[in-house]
C-alpha positions, 0 to 999 in steps of 0.5 A: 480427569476433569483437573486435566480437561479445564485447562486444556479448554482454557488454552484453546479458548485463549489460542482461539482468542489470539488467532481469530482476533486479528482476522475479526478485527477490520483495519483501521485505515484502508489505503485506496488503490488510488493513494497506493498509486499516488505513493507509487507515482511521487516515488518514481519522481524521486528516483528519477531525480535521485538518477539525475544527480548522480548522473545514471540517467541524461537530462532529456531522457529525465524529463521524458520520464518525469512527463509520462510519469505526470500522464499516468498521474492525470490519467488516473486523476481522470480515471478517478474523477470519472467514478465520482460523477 
């Protein structure tokens, strides 16, 4: 009986190893909301010139977007500038 019970405590140690290691573990580089948003922001500036040369999007109406994209780059550099004083 005790045959049977040694392995069956070696399984669970060792299911209980892979399971709880990746939520003990802390991640090794966290990425801000402030880098997430930066990522996003270059992202929308690509897509818009990606939309402009394929012609999806007219000149004035790319530039507005590439403006207000660029606003919301400095509101959040303000924003951000804000906390660190």
């Amino acid at each position: 009986m005790i045959g049977l019970w040694i392995p069956i405590g070696a399984l669970t140690v060792a299911v209980l190893v892979l399971v709880l290691t990746p939520l003990l573990r802390r991640r090794a580089t966290e990425v801000g909301r402030n880098d997430y948003d930066l990522a996003v922001f270059k992202d929308q500036l690509a897509e818009v010139d990606r939309a402009l040369g394929r012609g999806l999007v007219p000149a004035e109406q790319a530039d507005a977007r590439r403006t207000e994209i660029r606003r919301r780059n400095l509101a959040l550099a303000d924003a951000e500038a804000a906390v660190r004083k």
